[in-house]
C-alpha positions in Angstrom: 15.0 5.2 10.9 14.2 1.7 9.1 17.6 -0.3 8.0 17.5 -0.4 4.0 16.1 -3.7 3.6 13.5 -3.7 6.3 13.0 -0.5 4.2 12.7 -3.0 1.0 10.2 -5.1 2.9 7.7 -2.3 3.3 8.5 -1.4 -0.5 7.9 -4.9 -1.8 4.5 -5.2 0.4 3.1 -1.7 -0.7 4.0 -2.4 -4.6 2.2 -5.8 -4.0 -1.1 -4.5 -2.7 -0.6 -1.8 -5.1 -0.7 -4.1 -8.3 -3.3 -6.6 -7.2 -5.6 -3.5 -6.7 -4.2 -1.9 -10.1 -5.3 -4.6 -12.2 -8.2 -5.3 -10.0 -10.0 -2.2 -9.9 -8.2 0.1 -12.8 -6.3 2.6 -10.8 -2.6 3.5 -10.7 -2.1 2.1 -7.1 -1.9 5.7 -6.0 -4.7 5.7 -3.2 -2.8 2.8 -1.3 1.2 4.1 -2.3 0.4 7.4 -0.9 -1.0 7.0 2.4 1.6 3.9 2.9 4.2 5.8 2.5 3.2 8.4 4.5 2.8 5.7 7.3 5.5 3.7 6.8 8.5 5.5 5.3 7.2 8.9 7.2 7.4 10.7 3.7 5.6 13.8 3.8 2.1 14.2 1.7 4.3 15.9 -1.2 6.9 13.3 -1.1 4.8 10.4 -1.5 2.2 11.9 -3.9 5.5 12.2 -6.7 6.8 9.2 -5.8 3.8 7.4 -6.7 3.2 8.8 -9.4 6.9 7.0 -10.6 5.4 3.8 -9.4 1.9 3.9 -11.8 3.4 3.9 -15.0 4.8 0.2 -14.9 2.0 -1.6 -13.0 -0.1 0.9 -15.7 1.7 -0.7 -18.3 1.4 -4.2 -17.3 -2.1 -3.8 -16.6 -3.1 -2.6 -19.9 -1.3 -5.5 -22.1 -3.7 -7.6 -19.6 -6.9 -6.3 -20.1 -6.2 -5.5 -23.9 -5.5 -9.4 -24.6 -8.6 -9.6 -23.5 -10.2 -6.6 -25.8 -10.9 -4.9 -22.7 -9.5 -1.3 -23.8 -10.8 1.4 -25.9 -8.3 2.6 -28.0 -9.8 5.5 -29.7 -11.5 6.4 -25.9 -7.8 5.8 -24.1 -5.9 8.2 -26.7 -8.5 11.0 -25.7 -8.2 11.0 -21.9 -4.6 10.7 -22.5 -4.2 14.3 -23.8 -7.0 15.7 -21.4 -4.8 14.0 -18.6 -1.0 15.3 -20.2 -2.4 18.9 -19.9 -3.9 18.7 -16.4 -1.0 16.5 -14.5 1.6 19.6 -14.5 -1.8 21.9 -13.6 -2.1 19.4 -10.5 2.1 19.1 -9.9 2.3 23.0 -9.8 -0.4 22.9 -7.1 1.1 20.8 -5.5 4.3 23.0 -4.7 1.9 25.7 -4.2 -0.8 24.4 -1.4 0.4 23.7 1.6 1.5 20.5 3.2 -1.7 20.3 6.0 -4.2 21.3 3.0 -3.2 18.6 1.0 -4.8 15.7 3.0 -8.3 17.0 3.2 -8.0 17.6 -0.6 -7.2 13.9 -0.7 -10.2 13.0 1.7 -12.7 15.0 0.0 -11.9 13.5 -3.4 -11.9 9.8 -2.0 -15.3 11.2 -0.9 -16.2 12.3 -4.2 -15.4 8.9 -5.8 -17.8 6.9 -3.0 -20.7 8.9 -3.8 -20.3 8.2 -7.8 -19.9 4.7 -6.6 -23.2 4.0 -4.8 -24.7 5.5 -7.6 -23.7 3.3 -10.2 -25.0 -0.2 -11.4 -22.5 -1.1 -13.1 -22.6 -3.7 -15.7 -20.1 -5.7 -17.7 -21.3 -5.7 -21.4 -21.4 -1.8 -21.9 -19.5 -0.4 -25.2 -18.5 3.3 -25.8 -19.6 4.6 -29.0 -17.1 7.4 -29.9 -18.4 10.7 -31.8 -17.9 14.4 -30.8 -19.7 14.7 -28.0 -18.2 11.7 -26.1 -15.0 12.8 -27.5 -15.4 15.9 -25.1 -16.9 14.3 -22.3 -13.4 12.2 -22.6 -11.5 15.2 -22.7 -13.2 16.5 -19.6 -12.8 13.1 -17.3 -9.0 13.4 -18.6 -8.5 16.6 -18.2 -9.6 16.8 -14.3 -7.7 13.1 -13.6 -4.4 14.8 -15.2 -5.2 17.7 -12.7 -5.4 15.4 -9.4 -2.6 12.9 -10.9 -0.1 15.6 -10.2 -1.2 17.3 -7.5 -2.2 13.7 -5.0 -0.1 10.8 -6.4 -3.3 9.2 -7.8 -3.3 7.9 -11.5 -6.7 9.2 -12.4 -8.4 5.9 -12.2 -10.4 6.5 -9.4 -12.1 9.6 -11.6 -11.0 7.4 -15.2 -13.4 4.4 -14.5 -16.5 5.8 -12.8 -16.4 8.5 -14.9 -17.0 6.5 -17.8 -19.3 4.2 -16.7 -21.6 6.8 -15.2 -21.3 9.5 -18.4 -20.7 6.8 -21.3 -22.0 3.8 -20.1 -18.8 2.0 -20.4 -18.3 -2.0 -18.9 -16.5 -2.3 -15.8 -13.5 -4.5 -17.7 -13.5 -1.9 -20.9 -13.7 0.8 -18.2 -11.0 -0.4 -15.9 -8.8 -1.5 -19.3 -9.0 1.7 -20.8 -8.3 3.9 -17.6 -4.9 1.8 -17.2 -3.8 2.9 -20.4 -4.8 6.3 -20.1 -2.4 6.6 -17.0 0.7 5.8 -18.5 1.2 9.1 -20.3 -0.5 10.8 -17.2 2.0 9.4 -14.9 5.1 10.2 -17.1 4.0 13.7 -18.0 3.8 14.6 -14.1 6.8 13.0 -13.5 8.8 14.9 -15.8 7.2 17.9 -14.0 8.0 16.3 -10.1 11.9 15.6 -11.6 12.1 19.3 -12.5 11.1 20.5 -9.3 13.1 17.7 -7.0 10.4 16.2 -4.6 10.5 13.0 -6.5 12.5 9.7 -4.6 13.2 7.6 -8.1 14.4 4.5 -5.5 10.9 4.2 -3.8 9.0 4.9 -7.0 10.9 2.0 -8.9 11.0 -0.4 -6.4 7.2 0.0 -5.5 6.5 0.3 -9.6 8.4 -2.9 -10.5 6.9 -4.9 -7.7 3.4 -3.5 -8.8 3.6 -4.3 -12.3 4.2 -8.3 -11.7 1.0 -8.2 -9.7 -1.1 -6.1 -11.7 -2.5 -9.3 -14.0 -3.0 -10.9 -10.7 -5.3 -8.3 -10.0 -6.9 -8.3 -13.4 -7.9 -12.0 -13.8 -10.2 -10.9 -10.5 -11.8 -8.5 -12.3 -12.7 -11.0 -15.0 -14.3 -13.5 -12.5 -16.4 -11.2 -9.6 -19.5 -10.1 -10.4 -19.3 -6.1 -11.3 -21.5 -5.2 -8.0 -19.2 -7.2 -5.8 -16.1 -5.6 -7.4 -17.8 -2.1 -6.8 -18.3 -2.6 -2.9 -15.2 -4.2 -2.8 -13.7 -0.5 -3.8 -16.2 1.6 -1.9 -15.0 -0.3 1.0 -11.4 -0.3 0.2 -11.8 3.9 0.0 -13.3 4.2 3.3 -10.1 2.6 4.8 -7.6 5.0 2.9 -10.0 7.9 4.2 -9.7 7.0 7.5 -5.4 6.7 7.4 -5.5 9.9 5.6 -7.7 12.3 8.0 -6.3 10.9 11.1 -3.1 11.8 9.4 -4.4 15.0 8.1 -5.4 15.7 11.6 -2.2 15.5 12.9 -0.6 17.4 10.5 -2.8 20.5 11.2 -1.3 21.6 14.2 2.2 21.3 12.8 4.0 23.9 10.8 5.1 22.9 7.2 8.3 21.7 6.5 10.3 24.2 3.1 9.2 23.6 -0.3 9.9 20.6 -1.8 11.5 19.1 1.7 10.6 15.2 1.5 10.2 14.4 5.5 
């Protein structure tokens, strides 16, 4: 067992690389909270998916002011994959009672798999605008819809479907992109909140503590952004994934051949 503030160390450090990757690539921090946790604190998958999910909506926040100063964010585009993502994060937070604790990795690996294969096909660019009508307006609703989904259920903020998603369907800028998906998060990550409170597999301490410390990095993160060129930015992601899919498998792997803990136990 770690003394409390070696505890805050590990905390502080995690929140840190959280919010310099937040700002810096437009997720909630979720892919690196989760599997840290998991490492570090020995939280079980379920544990550290909620509490995550407390720690995206500050850095989300911050993040967000940044890139809009900057009239990086679609408004109009931002509001849309908000209520797509409100109605799928307690779809994914009732899964995630639901599926088992050893499941839940591979679901995680498969879907970090998922966003590498989008990646390496994507030239992304920087100059790209969205042009809002109906039939954007549902493609927005769909990309929202499936990040509210995996927001609840894995601890992720929806970024990592948020920004691809919109350069690949709409044609979206990496900046607007990344800008936009911050915003989009911060109702996501409340709305499944609300859900994890409810059903008591959320640790408020190590949510706020990573959140806070997140948030004060986040712009750190997003003045990157502005100065690496787009293609360096994306293999600076694909490569950052691979990492998380390692710790998560060789995690998952272990976990396979032990038997779940009760519903809603945080290890």
């Amino acid at each position: 067992m770690r003394s409390r503030a070696a505890q805050l160390t590990v905390l502080v450090a995690i929140g840190i690389v959280a919010g310099v990757l937040s700002g810096l690539f437009g997720v909630g921090g979720g892919v690196i909270v989760v599997p840290a946790l998991m490492a570090f604190l020995h939280m079980d998958q379920r544990g550290a998916s909620a509490s995550s999910l407390v720690a995206i909506a500050p850095a989300a926040v911050v993040g967000a002011i940044t890139y809009a100063v900057q009239g990086e964010v679609h408004w109009l585009a931002a509001l849309t994959l908000a209520i797509g993502s409100v109605v799928g994060a307690p779809i994914g937070s009732r899964l995630l009672r639901a599926i088992p604790l050893r499941v839940l990795p591979w679901i995680f690996v498969g879907f970090i798999v998922v966003v590498l294969v989008s990646l390496f096909t994507n030239v992304p660019t920087r100059e790209g605008d969205v042009h809002f009508g109906p039939i954007e307006a549902v493609v927005l609703l769909g990309i929202g819809l499936l990040a509210g989904v995996l927001s609840g259920l894995i601890g992720v903020g929806g970024g990592v479907v948020i920004v691809p998603g919109m350069e690949l369907a709409l044609g979206a800028g990496d900046l607007l992109a990344k800008g936009t998906s911050l915003l989009t998060m911060v109702p996501t990550s409340v709305s499944g909140t609300v859900a994890n409170l409810r059903r008591g597999v959320v640790d408020i301490r190590v949510g706020l503590t990573v959140g806070i410390t997140a948030a004060v990095c986040s712009p750190i993160g997003a003045f990157i952004a502005g100065v690496v060129d787009p293609q360096v930015g994306t293999w600076m992601f694909a490569g950052f994934l691979v990492v998380v899919a390692v710790i998560v498998l060789r995690r998952g792997l272990r976990k396979a051949s032990k038997p779940d803990p009760q519903v809603g136990e945080v290890a």
